[in-house]
N, C-alpha and C positions, 0 to 999 in steps of 0.2 A: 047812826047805823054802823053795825060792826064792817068789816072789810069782808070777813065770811058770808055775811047774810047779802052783803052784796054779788058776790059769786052763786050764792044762793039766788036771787033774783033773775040775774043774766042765764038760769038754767031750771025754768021752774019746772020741768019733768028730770026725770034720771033717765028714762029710756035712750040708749044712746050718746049720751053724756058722759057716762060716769068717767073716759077716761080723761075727757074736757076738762071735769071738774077736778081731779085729782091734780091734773098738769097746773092749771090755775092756782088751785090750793096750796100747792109746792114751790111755784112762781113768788106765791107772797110770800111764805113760811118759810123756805130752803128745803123743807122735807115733810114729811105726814106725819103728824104725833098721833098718839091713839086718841088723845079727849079731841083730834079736829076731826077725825074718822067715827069715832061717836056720834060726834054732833050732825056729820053727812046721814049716818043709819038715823037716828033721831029724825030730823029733817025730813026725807025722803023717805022713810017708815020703808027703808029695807032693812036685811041682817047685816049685821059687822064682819060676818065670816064673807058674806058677797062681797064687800069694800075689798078685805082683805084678799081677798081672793086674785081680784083686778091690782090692787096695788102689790102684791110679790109675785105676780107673771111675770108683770115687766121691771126689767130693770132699768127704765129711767126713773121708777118713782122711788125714793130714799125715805124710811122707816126709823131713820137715829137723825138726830140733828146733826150735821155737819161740823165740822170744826172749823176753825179759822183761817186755815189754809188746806187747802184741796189739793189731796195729789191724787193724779192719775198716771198709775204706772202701764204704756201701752206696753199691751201682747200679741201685736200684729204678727206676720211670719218675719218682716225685715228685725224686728226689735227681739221673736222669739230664739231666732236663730242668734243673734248676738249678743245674749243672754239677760233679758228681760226675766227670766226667773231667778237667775242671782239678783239683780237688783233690787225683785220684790221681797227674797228673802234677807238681802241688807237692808233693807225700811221697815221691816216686820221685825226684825229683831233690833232694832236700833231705836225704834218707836213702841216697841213691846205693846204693836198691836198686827190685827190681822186683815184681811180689806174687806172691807167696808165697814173698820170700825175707825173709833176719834180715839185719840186719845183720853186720858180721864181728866188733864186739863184745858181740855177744849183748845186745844192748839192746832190739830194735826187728825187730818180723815184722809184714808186710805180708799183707793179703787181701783181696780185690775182693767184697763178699757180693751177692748177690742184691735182699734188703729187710731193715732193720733193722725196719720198723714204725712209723717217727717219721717218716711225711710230712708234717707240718705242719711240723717242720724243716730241712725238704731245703736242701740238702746237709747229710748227716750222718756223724758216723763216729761209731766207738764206739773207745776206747782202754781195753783192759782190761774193764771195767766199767761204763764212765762216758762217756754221751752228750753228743754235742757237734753243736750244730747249726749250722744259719741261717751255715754257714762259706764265706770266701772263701780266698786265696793266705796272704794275711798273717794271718789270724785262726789259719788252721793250723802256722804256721811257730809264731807265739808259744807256740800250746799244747806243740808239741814241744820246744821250747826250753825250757819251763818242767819236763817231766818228769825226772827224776830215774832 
């Protein structure tokens, strides 16, 4: 039995669900591809546009496969005020991409978050795991540079 159709099981109505299902669905996946959102309209005999609907309100749920390292550039007020917008435009022009996209070698996903919670670091991003603060243009280029 697939891992889907087991998520399937553990929800066998939609009513009230759907945003369960989606969480779980992304849980195993990383994000929602259209043939697993398909498969949810299929299964559940609702519309794709209803899926769709519930999955681009919210922005926890991800639409592109992620890349292999996750940044989240925070835009809280500690990090906007100490210029979290230059630093998203030095990782958007440095990755010649824009947020919430991947690179096109699946390296590198971009995201603009709200608050990391490290304002005594402002500017902050998180790469993966792993906080990085007190950042300017050049301090970020190196860290990229240096991942792997």
């Amino acid at each position: 039995m697939s891992k889907l159709n087991t998520i399937f099981q553990k929800y066998p109505n939609i009513e009230g669900s759907l945003i369960a299902i989606l969480q779980d669905i992304q849980e195993l996946y990383s994000y929602l591809s259209e043939d697993v959102l398909t498969q949810i309209a299929e299964h559940y005999k609702i519309s794709l546009s209803e899926i769709y609907g519930v999955a681009t309100f919210y922005s926890q749920f991800k639409l592109n496969k992620p890349g292999k390292h996750q940044i989240k550039v925070c835009h809280g007020t500690a990090c906007h005020i100490n210029g979290a917008v230059s630093i998203s435009e030095t990782i958007e022009d440095f990755l010649h991409i824009k947020n919430k996209e991947t690179t096109p070698d699946g390296k590198f996903s971009l995201e603009k978050v709200a608050c990391l919670g490290c304002c005594s670091l402002a500017p902050v991003v998180m790469i993966d795991e792993k906080v990085h603060g007190n950042l300017d243009a050049k301090k970020i280029k190196k860290i990229l540079k240096e991942i792997e």
